[in-house]
ROLO-516564 format. One record per residue: residue in three letters; z, x, y of N, C-alpha, C in turn. Coordinates in Angstrom, 1 decimal. Layout:
residues N
[atom 'ALA' [Z X Y] [Z X Y] [Z X Y]];
...
//
This chain:
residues 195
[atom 'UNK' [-48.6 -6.9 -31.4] [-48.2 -7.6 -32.6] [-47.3 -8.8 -32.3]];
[atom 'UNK' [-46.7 -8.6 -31.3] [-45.3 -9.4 -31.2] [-46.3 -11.0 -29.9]];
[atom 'UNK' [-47.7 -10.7 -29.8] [-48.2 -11.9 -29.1] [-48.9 -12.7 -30.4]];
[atom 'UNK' [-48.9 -13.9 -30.4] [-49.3 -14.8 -31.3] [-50.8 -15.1 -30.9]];
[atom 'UNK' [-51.5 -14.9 -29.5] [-52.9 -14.9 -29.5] [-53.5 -13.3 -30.3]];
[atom 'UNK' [-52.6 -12.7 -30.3] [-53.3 -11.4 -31.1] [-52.7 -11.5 -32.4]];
[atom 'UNK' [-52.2 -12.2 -33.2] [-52.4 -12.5 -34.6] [-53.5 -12.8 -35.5]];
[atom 'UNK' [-54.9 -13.9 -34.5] [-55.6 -13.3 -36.0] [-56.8 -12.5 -35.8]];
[atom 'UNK' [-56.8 -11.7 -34.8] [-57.6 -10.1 -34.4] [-56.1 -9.0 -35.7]];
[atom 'UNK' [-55.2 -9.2 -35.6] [-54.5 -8.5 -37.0] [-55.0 -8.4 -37.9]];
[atom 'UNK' [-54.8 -10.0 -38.4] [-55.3 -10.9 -39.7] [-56.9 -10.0 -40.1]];
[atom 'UNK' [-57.3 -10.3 -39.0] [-59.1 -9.8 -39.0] [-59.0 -8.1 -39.4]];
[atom 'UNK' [-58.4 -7.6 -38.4] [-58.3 -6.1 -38.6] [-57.5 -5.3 -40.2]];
[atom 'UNK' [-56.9 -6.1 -40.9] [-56.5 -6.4 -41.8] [-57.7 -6.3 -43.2]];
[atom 'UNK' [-57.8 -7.8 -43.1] [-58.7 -7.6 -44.1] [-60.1 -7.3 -44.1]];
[atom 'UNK' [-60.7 -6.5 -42.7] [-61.4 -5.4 -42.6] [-61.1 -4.1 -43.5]];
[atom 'UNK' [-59.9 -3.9 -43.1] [-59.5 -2.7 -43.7] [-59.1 -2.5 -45.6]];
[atom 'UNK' [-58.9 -4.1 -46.0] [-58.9 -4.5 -47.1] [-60.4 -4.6 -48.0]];
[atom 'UNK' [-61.4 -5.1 -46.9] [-62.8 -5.0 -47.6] [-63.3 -3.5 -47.8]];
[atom 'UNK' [-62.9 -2.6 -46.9] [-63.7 -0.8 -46.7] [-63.2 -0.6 -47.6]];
[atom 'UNK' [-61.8 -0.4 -48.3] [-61.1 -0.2 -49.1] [-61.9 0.4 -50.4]];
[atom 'UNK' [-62.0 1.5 -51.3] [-62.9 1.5 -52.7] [-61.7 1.0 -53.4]];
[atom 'UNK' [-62.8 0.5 -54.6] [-61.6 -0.5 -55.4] [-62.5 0.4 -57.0]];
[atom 'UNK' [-61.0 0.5 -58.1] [-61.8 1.3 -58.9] [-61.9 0.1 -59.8]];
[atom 'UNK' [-63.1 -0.1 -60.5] [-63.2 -1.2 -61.4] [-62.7 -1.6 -62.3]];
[atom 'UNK' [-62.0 -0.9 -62.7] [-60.8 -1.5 -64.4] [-59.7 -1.6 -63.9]];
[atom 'UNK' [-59.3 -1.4 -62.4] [-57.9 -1.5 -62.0] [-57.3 -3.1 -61.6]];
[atom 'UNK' [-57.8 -4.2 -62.3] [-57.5 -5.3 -62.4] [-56.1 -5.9 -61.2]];
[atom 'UNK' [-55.2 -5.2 -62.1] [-53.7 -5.3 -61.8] [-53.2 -4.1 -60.8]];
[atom 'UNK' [-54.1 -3.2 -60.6] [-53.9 -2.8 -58.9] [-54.5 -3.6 -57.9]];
[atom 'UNK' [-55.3 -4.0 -57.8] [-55.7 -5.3 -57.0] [-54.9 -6.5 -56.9]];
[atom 'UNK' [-54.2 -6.7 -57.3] [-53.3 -7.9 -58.1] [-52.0 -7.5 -56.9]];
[atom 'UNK' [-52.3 -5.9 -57.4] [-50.6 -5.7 -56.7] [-51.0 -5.5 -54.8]];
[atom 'UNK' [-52.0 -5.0 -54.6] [-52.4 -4.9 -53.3] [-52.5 -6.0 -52.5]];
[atom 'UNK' [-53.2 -6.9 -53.4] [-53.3 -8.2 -52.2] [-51.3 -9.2 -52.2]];
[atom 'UNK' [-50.8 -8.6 -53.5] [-49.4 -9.1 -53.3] [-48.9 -8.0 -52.0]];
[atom 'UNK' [-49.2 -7.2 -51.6] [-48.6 -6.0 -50.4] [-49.1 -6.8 -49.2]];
[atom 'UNK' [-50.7 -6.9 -49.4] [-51.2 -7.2 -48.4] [-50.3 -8.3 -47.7]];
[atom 'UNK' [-50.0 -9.5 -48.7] [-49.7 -10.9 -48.1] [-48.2 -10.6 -47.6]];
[atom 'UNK' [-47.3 -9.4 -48.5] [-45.9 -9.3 -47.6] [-46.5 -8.9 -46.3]];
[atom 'UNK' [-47.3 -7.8 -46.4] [-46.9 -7.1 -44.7] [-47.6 -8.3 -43.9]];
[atom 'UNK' [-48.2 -9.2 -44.4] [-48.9 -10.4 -43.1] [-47.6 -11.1 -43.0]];
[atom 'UNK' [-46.9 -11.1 -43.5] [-45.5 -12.3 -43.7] [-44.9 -11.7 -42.8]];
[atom 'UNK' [-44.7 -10.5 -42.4] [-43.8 -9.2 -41.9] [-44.3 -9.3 -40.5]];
[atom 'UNK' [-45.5 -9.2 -40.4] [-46.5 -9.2 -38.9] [-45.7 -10.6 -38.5]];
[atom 'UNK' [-46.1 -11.6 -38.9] [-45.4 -13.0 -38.6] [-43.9 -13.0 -38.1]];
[atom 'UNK' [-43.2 -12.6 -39.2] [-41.6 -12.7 -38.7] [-41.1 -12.1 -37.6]];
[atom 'UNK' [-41.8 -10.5 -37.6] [-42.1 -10.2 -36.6] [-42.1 -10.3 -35.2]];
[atom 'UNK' [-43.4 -11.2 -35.0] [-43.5 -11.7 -33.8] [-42.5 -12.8 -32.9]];
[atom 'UNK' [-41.5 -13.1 -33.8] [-40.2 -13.7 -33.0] [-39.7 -13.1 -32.4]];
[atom 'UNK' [-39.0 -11.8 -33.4] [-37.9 -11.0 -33.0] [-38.3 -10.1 -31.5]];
[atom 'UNK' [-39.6 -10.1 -31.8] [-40.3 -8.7 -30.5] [-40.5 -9.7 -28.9]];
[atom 'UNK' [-40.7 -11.2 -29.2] [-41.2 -12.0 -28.0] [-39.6 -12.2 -27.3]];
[atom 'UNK' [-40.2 -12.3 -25.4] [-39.2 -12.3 -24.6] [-39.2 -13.7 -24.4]];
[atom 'UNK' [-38.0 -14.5 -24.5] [-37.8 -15.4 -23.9] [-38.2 -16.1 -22.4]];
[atom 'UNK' [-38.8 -16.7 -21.3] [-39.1 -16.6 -20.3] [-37.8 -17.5 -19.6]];
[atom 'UNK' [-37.2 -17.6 -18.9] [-36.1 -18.5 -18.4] [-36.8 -19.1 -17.0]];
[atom 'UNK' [-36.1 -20.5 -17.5] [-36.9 -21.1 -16.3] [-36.0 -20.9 -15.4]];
[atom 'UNK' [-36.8 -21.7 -14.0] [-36.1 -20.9 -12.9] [-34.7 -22.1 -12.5]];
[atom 'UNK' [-34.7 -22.9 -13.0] [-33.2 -24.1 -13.2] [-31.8 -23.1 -13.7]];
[atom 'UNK' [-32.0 -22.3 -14.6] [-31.3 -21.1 -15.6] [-31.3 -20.5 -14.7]];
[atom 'UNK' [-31.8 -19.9 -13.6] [-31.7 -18.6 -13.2] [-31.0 -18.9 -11.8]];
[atom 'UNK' [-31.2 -19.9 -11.3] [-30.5 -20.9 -10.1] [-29.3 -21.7 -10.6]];
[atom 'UNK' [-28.8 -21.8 -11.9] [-27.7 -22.5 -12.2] [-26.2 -21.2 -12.3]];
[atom 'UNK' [-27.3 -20.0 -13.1] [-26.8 -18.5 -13.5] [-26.3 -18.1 -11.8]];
[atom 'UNK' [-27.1 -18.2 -10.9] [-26.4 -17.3 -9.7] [-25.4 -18.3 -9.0]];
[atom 'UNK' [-25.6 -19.4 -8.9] [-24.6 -20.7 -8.6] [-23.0 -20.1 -9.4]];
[atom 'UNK' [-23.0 -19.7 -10.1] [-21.8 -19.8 -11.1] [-21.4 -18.3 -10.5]];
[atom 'UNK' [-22.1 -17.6 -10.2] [-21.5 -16.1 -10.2] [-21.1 -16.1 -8.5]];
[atom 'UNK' [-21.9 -16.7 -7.6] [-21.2 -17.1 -6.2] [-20.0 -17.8 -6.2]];
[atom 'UNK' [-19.9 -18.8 -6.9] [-18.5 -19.9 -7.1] [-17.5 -19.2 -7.7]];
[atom 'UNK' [-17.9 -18.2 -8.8] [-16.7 -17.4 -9.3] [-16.0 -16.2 -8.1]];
[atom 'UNK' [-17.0 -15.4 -7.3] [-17.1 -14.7 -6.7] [-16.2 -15.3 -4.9]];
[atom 'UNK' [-16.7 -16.7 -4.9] [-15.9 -17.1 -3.7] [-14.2 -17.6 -4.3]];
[atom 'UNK' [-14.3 -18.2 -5.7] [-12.6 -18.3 -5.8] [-11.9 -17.1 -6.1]];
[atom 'UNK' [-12.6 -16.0 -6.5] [-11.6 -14.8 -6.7] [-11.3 -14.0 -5.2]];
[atom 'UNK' [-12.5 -14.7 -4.3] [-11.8 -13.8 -2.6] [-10.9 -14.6 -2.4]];
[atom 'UNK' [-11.2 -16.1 -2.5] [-9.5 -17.0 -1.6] [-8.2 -16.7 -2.7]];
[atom 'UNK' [-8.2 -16.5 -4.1] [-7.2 -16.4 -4.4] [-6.6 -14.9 -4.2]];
[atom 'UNK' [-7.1 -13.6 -3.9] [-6.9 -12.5 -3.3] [-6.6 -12.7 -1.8]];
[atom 'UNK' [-7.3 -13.6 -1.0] [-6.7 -13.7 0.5] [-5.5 -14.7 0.4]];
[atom 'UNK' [-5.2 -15.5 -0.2] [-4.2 -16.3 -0.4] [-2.9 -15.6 -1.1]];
[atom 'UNK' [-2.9 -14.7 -2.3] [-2.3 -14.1 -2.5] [-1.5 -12.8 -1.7]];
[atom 'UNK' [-2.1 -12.2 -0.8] [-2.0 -11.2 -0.5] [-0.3 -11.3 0.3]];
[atom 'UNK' [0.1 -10.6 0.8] [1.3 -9.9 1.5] [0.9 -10.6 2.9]];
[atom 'UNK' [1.3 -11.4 3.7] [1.0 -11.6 5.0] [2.1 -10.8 6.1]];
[atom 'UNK' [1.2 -10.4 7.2] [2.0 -9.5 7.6] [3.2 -9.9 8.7]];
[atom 'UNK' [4.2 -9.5 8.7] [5.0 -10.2 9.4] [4.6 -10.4 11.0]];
[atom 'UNK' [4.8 -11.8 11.7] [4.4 -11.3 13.2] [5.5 -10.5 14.1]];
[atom 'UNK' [4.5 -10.3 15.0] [5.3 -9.2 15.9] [5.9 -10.3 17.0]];
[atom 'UNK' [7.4 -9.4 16.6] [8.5 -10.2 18.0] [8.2 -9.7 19.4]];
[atom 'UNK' [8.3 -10.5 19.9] [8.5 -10.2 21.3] [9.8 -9.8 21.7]];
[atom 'UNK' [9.8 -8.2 22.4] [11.0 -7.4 22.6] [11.0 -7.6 24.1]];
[atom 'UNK' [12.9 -7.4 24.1] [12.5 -7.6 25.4] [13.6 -6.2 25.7]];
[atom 'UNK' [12.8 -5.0 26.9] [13.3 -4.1 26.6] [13.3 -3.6 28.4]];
[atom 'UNK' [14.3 -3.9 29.0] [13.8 -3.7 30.9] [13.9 -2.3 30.7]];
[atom 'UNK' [12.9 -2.0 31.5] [12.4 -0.7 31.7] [13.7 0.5 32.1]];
[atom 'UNK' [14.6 0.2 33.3] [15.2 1.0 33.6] [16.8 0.3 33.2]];
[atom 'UNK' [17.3 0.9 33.0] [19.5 0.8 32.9] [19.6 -0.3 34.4]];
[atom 'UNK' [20.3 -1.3 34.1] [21.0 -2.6 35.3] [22.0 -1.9 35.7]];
[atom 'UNK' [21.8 -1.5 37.1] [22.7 -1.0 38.4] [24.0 -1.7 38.2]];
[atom 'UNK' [24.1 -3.0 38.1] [25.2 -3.8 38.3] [25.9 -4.4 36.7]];
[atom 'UNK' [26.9 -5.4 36.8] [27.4 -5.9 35.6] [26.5 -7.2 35.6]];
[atom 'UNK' [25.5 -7.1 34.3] [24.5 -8.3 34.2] [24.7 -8.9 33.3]];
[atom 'UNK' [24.5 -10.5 32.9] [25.0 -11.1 31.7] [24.0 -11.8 31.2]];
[atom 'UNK' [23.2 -11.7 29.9] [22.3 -12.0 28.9] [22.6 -13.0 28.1]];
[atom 'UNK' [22.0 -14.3 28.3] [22.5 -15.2 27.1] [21.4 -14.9 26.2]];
[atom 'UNK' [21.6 -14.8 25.0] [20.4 -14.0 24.0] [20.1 -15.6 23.1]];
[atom 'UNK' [18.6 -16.0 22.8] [18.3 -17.2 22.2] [19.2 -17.3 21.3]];
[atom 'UNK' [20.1 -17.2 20.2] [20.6 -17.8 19.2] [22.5 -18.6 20.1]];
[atom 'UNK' [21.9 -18.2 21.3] [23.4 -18.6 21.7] [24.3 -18.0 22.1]];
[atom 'UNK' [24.4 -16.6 21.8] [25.6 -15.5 22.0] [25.4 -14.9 23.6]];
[atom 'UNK' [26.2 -14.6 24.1] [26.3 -14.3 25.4] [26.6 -12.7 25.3]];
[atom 'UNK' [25.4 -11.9 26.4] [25.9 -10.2 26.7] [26.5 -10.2 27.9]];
[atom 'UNK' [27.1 -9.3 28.1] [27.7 -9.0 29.2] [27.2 -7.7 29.3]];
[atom 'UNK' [26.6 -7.1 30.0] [26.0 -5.6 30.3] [26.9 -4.8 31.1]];
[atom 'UNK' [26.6 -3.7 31.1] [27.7 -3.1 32.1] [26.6 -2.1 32.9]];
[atom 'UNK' [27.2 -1.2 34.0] [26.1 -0.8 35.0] [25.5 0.2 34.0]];
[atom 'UNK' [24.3 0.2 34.3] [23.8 2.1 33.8] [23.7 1.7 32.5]];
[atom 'UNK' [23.8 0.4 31.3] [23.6 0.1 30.3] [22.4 -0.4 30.3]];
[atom 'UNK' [21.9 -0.5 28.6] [20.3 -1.0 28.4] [20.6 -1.9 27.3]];
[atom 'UNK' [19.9 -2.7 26.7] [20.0 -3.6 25.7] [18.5 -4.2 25.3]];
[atom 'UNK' [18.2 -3.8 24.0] [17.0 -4.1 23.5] [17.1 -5.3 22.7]];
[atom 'UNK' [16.7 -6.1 22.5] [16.7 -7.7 22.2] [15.4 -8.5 21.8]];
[atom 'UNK' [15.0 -9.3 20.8] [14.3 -10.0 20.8] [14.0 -10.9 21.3]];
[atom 'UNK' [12.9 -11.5 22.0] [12.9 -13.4 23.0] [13.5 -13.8 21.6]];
[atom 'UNK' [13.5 -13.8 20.5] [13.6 -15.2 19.3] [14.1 -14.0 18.2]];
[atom 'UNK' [15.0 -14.7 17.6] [15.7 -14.0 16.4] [14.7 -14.5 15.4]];
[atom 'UNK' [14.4 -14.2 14.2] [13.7 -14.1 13.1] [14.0 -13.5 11.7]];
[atom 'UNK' [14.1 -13.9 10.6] [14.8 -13.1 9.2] [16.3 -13.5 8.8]];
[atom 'UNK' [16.9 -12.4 8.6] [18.3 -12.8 8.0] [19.0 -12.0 8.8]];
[atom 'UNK' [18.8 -11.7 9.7] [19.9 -11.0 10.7] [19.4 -11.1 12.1]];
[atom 'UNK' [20.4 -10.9 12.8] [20.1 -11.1 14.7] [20.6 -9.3 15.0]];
[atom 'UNK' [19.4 -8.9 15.2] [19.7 -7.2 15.4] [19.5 -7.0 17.0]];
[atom 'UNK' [20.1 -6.1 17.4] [20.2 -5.1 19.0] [20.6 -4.3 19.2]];
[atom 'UNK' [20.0 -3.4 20.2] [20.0 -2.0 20.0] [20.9 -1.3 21.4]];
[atom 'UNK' [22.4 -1.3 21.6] [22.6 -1.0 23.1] [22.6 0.4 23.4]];
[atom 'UNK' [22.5 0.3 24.7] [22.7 2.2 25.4] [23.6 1.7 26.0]];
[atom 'UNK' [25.0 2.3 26.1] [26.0 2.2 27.4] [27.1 1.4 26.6]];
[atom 'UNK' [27.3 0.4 27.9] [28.2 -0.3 27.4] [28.1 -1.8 27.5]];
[atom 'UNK' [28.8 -3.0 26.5] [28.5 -4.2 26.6] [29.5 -4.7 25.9]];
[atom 'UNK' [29.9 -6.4 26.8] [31.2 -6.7 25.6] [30.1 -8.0 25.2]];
[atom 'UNK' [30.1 -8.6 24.1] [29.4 -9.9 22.8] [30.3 -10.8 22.8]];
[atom 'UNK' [29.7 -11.7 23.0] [30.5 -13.0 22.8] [29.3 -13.5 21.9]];
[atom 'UNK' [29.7 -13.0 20.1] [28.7 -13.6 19.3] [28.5 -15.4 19.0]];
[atom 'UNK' [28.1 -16.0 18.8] [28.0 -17.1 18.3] [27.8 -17.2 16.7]];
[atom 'UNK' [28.6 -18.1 16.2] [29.1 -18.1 15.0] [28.0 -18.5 14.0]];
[atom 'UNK' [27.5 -17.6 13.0] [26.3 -17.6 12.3] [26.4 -17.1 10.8]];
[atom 'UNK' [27.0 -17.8 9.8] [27.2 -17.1 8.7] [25.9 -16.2 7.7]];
[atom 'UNK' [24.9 -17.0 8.1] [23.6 -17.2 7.2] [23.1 -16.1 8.3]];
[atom 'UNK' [23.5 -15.6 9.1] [22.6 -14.7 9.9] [23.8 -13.7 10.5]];
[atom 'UNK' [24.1 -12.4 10.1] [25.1 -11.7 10.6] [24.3 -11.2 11.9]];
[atom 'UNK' [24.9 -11.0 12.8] [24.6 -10.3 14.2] [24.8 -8.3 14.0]];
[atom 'UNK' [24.3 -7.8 14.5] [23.9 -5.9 14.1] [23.3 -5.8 15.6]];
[atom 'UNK' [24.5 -4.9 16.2] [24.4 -4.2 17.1] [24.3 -2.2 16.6]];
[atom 'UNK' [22.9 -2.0 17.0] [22.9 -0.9 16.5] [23.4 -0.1 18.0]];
[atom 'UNK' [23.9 1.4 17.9] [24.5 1.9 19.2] [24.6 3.2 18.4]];
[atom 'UNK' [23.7 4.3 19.1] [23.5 5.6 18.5] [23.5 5.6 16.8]];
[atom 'UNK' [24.7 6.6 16.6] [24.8 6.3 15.0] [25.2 5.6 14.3]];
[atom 'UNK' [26.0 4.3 14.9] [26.6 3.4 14.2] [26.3 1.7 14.4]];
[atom 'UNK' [26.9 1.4 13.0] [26.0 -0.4 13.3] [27.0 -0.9 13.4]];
[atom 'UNK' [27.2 -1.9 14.1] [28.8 -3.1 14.4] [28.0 -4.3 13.6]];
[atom 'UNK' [28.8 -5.0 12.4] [28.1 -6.2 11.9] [29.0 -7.1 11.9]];
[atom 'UNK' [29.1 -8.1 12.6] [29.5 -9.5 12.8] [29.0 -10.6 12.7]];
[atom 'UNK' [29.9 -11.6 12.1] [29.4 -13.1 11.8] [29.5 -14.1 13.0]];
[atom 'UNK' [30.8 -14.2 14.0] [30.7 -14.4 15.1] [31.8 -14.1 15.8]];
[atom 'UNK' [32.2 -13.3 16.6] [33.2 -13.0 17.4] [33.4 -12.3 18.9]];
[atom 'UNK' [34.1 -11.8 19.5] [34.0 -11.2 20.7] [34.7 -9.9 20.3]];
[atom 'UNK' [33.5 -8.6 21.1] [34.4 -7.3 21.3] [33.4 -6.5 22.2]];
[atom 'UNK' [33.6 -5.5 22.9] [33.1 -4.6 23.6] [32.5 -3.3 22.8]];
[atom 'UNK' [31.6 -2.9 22.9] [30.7 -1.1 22.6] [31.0 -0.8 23.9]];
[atom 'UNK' [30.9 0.8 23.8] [30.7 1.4 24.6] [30.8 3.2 24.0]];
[atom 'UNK' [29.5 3.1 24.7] [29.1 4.8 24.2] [28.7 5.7 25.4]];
[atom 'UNK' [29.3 6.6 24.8] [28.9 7.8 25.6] [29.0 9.1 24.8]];
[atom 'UNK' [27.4 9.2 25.3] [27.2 10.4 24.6] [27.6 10.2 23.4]];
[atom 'UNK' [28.2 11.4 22.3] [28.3 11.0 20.9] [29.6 10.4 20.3]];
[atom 'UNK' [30.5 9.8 22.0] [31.8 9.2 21.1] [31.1 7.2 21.4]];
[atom 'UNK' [31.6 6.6 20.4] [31.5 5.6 20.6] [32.8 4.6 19.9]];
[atom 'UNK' [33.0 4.0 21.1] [34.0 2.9 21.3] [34.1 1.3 20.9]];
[atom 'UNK' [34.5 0.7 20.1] [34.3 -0.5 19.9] [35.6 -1.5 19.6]];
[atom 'UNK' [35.9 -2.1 20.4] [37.0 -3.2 20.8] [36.8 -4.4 20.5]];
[atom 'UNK' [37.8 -5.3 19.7] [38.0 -5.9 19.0] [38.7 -7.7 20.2]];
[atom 'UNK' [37.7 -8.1 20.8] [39.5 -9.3 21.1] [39.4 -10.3 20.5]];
[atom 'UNK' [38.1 -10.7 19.4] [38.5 -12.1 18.6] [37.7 -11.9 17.7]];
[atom 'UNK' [38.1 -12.3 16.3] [37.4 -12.2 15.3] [37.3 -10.6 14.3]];
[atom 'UNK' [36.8 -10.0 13.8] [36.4 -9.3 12.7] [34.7 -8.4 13.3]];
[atom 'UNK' [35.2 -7.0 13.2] [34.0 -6.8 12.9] [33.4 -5.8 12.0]];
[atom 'UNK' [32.5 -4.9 11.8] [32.2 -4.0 10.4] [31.6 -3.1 10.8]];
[atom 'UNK' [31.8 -1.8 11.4] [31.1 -0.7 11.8] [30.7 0.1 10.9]];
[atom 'UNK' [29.5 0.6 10.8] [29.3 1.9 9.6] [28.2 2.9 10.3]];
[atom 'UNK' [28.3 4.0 9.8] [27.3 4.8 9.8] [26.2 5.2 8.9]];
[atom 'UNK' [25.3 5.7 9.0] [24.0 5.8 8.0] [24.3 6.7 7.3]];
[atom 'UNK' [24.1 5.8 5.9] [24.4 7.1 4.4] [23.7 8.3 4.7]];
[atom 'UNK' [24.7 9.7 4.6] [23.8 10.4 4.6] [23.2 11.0 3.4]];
[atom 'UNK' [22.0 11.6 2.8] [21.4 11.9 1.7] [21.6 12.8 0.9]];
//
């Protein structure tokens, strides 16, 4: 019903069924009322046939339609890859394998000078990076920090952190006593809150 080449095989099948029909002969005004039925349901078959037919889309529509869903689909990955969290890069540590036999002296890139002592280790970055200049000693070592307000200097040494802005003093640990000497400047030792 809903094809418009099979509308007037309807039409036909219709008023086939309108001629077989017995019609009683004094019923004037039932004939009257039938062919008014008849002509709604052909009106009905008609209207019909819009609502039931499929649109066909050309293929410009169907090529303009995937265009839009790739272009939406490529700015929602760069603004998620652009967005994202970048991960920090990895420092280059510089960490000598065994404790220096002798008294060795480290000038560390931001400027500050180590002095190492024998049988001590000092972990250190080639390049400071962030908001602090952190190092990690075993043993013993005296700092001659270089003066850095915007970047405190953090020598970590077992359980405790020494934090300075720039000044000179000596660590030295053993085992679980640790030592820290003062010859110029201020410095701020603490230990990790415990929980």
């Amino acid at each position: 019903m809903a094809k418009e080449e099979n509308l007037s095989e309807i039409e036909g099948l219709l008023e086939k069924l309108w001629a077989d029909t017995e019609m009683k002969p004094d019923a004037d005004a039932e004939v009257v009322h039938q062919e008014v039925l008849y002509n709604k349901l052909l009106e009905i078959v008609k209207k019909e046939k819009n609502v039931y037919s499929f649109q066909k889309r050309s293929s410009k529509t169907i090529i303009r339609s995937v265009a839009a869903t790739v272009a939406l689909l490529i700015c929602a990955g760069l603004y998620f890859l652009h967005t994202r969290p970048k991960p920090m890069p990895m420092q280059a540590r510089i960490t000598p394998s065994n404790p220096v036999r002798h008294v060795h002296e480290i000038r560390l890139a931001d400027g500050s000078v180590v002095t190492l002592n024998k049988n001590s280790h000092l972990d250190y970055p080639a390049k400071f990076n962030g908001k602090t200049r952190e190092v990690y000693l075993t043993g013993e070592a005296y700092f001659d920090v270089r003066h850095d307000p915007l970047h405190p200097f953090l020598v970590h040494t077992g359980q405790i952190t020494t934090r300075v802005l720039g000044t000179a003093f000596n660590i030295k640990s053993e085992g679980s006593l640790i030592q820290v000497t003062v010859t110029r400047g201020k410095v701020k030792v603490s230990t990790p809150k415990k929980l």
